[in-house]
N, CA, C and O atoms as a GROMACS GRO file, in nm:
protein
  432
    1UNK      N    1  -7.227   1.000   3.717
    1UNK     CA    2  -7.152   1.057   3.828
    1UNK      C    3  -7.247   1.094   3.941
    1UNK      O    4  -7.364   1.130   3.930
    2UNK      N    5  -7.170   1.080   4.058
    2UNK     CA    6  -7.276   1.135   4.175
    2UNK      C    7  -7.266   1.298   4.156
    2UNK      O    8  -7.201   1.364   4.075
    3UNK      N    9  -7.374   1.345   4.285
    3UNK     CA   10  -7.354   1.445   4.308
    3UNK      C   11  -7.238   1.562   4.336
    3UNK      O   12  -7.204   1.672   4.294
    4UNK      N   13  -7.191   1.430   4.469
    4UNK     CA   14  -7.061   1.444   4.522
    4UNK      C   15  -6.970   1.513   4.426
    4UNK      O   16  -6.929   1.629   4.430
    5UNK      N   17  -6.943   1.398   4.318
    5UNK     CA   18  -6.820   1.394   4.200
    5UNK      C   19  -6.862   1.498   4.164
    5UNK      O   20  -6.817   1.591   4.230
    6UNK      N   21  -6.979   1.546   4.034
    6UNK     CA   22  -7.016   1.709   4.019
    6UNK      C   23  -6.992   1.835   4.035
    6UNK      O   24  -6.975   1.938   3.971
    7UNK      N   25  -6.997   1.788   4.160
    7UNK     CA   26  -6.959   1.926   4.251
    7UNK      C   27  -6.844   1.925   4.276
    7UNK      O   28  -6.793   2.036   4.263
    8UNK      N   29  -6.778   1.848   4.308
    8UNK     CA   30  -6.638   1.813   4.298
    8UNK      C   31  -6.520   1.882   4.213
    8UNK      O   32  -6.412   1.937   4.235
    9UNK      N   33  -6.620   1.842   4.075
    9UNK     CA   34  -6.527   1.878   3.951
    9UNK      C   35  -6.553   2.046   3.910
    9UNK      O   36  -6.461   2.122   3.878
   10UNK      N   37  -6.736   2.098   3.921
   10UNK     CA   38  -6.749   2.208   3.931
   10UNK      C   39  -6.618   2.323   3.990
   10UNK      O   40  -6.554   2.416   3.939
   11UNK      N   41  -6.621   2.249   4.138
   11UNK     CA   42  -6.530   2.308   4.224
   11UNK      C   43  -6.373   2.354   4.153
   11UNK      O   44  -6.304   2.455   4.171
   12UNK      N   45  -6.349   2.222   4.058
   12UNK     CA   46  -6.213   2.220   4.058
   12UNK      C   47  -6.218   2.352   3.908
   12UNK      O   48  -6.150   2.454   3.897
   13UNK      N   49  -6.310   2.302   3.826
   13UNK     CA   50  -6.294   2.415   3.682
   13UNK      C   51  -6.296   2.525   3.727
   13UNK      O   52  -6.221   2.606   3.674
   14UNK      N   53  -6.401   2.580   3.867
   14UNK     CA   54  -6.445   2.723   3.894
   14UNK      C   55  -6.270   2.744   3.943
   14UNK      O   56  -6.216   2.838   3.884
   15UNK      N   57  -6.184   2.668   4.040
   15UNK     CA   58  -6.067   2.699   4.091
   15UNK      C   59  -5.949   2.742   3.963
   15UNK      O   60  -5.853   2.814   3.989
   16UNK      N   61  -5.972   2.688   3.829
   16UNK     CA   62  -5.913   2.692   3.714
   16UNK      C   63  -5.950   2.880   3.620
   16UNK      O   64  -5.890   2.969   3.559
   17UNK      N   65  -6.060   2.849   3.661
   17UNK     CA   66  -6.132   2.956   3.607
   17UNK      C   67  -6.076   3.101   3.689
   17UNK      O   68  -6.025   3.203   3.640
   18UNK      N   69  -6.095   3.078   3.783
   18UNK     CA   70  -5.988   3.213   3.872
   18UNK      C   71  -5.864   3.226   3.858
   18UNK      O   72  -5.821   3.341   3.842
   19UNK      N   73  -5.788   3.134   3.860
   19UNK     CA   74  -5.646   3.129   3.817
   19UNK      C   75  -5.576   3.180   3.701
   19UNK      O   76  -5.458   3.216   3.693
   20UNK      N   77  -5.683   3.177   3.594
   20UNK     CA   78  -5.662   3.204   3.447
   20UNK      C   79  -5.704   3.397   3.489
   20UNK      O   80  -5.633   3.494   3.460
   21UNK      N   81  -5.805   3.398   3.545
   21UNK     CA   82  -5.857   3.528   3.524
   21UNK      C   83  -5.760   3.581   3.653
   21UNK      O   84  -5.811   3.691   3.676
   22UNK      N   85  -5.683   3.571   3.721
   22UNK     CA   86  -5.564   3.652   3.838
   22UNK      C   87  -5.437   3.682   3.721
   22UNK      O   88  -5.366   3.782   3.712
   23UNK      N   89  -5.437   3.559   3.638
   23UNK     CA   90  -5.299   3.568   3.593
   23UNK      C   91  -5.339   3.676   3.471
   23UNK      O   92  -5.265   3.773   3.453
   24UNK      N   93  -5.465   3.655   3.381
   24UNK     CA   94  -5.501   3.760   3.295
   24UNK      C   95  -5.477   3.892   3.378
   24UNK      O   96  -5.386   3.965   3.340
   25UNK      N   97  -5.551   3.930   3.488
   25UNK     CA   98  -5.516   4.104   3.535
   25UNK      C   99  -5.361   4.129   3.527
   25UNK      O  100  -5.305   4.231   3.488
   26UNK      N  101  -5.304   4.017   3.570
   26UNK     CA  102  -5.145   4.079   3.567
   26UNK      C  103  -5.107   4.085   3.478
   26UNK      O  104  -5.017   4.168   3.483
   27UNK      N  105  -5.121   4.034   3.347
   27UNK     CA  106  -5.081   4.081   3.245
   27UNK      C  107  -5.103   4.191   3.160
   27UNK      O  108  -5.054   4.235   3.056
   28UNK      N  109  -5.228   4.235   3.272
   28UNK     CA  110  -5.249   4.400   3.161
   28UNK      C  111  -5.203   4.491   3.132
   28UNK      O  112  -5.138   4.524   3.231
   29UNK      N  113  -5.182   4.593   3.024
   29UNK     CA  114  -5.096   4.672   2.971
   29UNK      C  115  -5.119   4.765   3.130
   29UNK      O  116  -5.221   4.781   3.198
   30UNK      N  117  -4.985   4.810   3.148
   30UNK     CA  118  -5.043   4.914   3.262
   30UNK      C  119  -5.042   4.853   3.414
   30UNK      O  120  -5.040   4.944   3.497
   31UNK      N  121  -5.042   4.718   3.473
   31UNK     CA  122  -5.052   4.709   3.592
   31UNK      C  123  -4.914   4.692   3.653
   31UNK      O  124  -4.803   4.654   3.618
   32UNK      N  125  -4.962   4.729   3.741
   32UNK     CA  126  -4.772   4.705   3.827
   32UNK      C  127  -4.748   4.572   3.924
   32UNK      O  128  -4.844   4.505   3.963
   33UNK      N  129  -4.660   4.552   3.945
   33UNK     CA  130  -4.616   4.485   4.044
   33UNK      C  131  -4.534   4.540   4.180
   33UNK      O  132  -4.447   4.624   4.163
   34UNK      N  133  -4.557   4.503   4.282
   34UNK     CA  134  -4.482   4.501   4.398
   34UNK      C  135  -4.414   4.442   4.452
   34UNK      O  136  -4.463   4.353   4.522
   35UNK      N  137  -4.262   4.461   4.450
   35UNK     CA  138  -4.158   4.308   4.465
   35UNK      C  139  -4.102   4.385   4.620
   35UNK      O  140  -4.057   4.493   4.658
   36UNK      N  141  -4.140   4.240   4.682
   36UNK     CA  142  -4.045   4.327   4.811
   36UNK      C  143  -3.918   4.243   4.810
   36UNK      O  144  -3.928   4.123   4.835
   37UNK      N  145  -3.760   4.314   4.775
   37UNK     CA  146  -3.687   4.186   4.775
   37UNK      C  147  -3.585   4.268   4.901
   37UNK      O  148  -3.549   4.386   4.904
   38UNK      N  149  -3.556   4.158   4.995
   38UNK     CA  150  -3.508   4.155   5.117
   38UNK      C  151  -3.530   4.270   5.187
   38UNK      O  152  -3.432   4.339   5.216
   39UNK      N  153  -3.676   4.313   5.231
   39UNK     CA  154  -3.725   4.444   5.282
   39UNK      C  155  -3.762   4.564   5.249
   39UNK      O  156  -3.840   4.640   5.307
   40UNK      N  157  -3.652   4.590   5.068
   40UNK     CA  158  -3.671   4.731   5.006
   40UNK      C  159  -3.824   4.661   4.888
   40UNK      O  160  -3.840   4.544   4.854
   41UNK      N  161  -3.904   4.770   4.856
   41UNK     CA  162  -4.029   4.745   4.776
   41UNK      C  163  -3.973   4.746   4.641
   41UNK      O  164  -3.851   4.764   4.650
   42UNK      N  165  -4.012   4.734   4.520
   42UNK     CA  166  -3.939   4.769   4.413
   42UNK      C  167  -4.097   4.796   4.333
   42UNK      O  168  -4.131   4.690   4.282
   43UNK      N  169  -4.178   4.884   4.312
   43UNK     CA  170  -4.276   4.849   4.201
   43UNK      C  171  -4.258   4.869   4.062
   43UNK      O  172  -4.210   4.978   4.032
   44UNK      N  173  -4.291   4.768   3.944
   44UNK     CA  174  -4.226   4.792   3.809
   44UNK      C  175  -4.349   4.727   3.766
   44UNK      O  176  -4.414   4.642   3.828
   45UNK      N  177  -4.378   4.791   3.623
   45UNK     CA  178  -4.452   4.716   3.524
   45UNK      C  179  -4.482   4.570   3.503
   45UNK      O  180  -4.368   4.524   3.510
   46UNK      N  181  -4.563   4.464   3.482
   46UNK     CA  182  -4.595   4.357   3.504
   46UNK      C  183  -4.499   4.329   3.376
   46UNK      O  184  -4.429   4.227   3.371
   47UNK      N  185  -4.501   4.434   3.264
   47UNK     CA  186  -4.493   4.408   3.125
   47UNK      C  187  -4.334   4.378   3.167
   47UNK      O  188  -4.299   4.270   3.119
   48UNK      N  189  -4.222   4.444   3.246
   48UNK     CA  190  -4.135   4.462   3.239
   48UNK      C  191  -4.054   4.296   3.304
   48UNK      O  192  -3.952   4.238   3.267
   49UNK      N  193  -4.169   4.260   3.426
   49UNK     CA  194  -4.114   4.103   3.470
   49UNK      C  195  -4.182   3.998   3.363
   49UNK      O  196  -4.169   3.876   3.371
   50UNK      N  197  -4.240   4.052   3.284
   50UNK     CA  198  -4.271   3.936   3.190
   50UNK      C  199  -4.208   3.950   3.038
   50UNK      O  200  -4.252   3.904   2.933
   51UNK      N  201  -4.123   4.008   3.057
   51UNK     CA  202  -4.033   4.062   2.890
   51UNK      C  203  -3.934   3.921   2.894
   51UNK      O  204  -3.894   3.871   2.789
   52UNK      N  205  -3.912   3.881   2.986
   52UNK     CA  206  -3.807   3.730   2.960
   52UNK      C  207  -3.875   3.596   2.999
   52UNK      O  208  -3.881   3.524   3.099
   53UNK      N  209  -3.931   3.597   2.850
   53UNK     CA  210  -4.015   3.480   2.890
   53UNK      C  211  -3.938   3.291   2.951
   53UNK      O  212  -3.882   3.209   2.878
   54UNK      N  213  -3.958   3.284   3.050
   54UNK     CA  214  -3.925   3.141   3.083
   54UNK      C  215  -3.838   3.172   3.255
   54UNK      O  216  -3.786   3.102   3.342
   55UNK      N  217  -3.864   3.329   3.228
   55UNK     CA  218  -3.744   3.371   3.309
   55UNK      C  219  -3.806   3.309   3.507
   55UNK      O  220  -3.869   3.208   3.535
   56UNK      N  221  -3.770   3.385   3.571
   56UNK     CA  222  -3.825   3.368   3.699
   56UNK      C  223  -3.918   3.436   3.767
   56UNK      O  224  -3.951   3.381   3.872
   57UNK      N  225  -3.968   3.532   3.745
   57UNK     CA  226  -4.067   3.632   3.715
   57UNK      C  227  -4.166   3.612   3.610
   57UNK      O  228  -4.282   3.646   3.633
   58UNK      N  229  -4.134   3.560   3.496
   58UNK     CA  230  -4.240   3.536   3.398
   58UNK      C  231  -4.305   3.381   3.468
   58UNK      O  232  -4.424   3.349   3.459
   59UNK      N  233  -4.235   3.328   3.513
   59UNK     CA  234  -4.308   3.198   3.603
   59UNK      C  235  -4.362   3.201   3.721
   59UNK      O  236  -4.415   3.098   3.763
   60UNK      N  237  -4.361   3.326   3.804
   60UNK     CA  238  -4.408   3.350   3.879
   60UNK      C  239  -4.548   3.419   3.844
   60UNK      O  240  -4.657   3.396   3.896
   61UNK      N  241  -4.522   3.500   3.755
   61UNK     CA  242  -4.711   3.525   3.753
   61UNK      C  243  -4.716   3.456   3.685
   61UNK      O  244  -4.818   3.526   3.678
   62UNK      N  245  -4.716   3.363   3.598
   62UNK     CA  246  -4.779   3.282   3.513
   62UNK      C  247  -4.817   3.122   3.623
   62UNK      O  248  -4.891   3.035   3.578
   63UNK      N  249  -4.778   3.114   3.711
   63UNK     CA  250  -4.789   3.018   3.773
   63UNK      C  251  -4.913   3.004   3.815
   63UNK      O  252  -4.954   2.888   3.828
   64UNK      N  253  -4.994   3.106   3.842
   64UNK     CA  254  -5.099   3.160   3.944
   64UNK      C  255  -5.109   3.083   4.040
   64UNK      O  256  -5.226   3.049   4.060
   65UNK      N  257  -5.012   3.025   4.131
   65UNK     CA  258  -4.993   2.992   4.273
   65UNK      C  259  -4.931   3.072   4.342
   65UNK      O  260  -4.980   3.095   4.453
   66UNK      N  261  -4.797   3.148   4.303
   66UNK     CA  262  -4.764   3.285   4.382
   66UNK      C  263  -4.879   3.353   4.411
   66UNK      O  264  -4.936   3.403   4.314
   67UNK      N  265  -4.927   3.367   4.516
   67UNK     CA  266  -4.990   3.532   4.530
   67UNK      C  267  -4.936   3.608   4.634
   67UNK      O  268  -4.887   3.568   4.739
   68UNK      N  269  -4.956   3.744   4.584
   68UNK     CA  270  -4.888   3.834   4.692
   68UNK      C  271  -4.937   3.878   4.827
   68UNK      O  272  -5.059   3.890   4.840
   69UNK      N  273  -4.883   3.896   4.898
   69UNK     CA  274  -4.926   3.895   5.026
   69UNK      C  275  -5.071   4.027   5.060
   69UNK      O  276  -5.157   4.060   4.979
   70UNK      N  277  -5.056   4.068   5.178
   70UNK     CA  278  -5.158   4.150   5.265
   70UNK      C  279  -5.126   4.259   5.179
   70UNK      O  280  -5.212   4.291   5.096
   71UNK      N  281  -4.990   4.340   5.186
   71UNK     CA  282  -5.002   4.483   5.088
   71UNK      C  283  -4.975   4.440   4.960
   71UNK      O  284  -4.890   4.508   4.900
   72UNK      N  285  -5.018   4.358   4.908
   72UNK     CA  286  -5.015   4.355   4.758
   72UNK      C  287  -4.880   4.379   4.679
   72UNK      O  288  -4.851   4.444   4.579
   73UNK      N  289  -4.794   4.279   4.787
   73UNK     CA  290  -4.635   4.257   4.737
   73UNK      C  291  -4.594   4.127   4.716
   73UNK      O  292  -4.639   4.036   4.786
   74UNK      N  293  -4.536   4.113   4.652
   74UNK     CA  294  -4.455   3.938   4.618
   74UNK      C  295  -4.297   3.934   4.694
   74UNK      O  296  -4.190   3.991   4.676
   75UNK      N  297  -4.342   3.853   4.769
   75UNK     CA  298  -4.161   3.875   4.893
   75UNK      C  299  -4.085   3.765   4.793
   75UNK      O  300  -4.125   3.673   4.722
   76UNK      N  301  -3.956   3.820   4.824
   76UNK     CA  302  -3.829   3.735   4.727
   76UNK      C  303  -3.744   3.762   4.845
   76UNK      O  304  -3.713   3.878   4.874
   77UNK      N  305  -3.701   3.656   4.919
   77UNK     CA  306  -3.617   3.640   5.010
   77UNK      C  307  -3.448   3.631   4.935
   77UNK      O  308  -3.394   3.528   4.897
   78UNK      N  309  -3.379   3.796   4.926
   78UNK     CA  310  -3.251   3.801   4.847
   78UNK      C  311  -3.239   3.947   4.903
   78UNK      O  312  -3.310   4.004   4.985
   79UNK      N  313  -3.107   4.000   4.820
   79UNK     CA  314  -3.078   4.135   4.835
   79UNK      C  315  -3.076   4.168   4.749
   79UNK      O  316  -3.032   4.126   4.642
   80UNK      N  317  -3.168   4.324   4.807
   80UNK     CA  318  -3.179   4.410   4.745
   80UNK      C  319  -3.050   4.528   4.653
   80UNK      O  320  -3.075   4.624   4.580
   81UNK      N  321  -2.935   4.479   4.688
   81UNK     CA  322  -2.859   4.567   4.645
   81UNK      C  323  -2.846   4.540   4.473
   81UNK      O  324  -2.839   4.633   4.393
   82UNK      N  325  -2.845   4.451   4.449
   82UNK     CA  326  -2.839   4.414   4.308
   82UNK      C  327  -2.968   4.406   4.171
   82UNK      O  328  -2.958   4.404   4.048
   83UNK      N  329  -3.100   4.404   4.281
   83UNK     CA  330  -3.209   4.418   4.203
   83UNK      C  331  -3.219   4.534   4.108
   83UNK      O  332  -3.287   4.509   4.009
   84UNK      N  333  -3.180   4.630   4.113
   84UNK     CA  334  -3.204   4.724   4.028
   84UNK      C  335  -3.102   4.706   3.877
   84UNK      O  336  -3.106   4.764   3.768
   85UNK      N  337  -3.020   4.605   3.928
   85UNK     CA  338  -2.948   4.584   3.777
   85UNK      C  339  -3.036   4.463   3.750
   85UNK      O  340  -2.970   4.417   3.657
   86UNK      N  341  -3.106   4.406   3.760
   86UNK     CA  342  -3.180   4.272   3.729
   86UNK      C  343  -3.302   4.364   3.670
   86UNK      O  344  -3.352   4.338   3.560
   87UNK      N  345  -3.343   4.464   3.744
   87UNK     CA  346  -3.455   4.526   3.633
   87UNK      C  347  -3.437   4.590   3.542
   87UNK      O  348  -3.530   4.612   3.466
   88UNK      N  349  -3.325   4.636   3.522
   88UNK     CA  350  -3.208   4.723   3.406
   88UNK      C  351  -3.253   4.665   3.300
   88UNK      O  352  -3.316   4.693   3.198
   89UNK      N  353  -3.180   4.536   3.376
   89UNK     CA  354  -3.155   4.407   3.219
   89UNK      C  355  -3.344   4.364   3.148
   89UNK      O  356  -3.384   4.352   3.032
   90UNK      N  357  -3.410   4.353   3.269
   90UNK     CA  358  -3.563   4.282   3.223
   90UNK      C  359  -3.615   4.411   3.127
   90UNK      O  360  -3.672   4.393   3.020
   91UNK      N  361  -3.583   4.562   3.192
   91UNK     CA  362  -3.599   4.668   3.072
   91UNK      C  363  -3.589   4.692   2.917
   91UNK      O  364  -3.670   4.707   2.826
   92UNK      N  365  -3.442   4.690   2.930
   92UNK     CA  366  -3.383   4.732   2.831
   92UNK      C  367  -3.290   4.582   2.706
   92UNK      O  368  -3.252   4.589   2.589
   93UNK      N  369  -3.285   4.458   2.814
   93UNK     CA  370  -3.243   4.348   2.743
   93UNK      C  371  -3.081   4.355   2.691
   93UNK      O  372  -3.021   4.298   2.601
   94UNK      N  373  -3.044   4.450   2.789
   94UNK     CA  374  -2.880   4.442   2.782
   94UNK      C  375  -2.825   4.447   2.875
   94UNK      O  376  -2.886   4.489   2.973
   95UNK      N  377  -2.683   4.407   2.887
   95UNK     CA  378  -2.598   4.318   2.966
   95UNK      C  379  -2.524   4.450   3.016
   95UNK      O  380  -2.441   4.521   2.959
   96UNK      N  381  -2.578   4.458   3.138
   96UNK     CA  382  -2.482   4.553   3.253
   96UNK      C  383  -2.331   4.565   3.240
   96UNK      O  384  -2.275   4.458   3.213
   97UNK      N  385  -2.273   4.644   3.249
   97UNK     CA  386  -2.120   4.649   3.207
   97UNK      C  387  -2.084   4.668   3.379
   97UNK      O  388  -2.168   4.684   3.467
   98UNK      N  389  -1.950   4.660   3.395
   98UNK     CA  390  -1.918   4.705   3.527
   98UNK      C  391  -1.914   4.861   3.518
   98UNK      O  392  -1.988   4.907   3.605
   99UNK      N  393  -1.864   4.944   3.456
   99UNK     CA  394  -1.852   5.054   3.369
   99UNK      C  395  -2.008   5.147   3.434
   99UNK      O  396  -2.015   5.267   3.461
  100UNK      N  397  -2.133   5.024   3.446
  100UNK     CA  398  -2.252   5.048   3.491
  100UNK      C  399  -2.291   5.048   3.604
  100UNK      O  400  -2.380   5.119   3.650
  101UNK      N  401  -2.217   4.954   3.667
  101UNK     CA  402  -2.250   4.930   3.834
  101UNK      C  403  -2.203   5.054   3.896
  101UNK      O  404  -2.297   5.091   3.966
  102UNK      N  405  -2.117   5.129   3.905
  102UNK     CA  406  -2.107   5.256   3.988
  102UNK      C  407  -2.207   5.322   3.953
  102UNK      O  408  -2.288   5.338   4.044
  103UNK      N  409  -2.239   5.374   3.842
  103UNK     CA  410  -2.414   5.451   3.822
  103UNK      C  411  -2.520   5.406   3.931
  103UNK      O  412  -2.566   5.470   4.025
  104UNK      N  413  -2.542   5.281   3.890
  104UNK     CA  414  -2.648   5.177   4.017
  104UNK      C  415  -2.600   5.216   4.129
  104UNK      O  416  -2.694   5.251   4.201
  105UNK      N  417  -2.459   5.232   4.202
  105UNK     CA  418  -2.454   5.250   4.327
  105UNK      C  419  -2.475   5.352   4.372
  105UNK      O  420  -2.538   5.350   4.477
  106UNK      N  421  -2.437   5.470   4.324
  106UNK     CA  422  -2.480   5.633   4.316
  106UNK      C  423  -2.614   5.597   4.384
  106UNK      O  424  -2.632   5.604   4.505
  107UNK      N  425  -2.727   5.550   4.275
  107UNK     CA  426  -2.868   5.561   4.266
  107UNK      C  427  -2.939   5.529   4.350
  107UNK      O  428  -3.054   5.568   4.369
  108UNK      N  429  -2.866   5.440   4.422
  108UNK     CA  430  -2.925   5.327   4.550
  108UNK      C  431  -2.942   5.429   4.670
  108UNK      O  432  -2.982   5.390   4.780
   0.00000   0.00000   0.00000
């Protein structure tokens, strides 16, 4: 191989090598996340968007191509009115009743 190629490939493992070690910090017991979804912030446990594995959140940090922006938030272009039952469910792994949604609206 040339030089060129070498360095090339160096380049590409060292780019592999960071990716693995961004997506390792987020998985640590203890770190949070910052979701900004349609303007409101939401911060929650990394552990808590990665409890459904395959889900859309567990593919997002596992992707290590998301990264979060300047304040150290991940924008999700949606509304916010409903996110807090989407983290309910990634919590606790049960199915919101309607019975539940007036609680959530109180809270909001």
């Amino acid at each position: 191989k040339t030089a060129q190629e070498k360095q090339a490939q160096l380049k590409s493992r060292l780019g592999t090598f960071n990716a693995v070690v961004e997506v390792a910090k987020r998985k640590r017991p203890g770190f949070t996340a910052s979701l900004n979804i349609g303007g409101q912030v939401f911060k929650t446990a990394t552990s808590t968007l990665l409890s459904a594995p395959e889900s859309f959140f567990w593919c997002m940090l596992h992707s290590g191509t998301w990264k979060p922006d300047e304040k150290e938030e991940y924008f999700i272009d949606r509304s916010p009115i409903v996110f807090p039952v989407i983290l309910e469910y990634l919590r606790t792994h049960q199915h919101v009743t309607t019975g539940h949604l007036s609680e959530f609206k109180q809270n909001l």
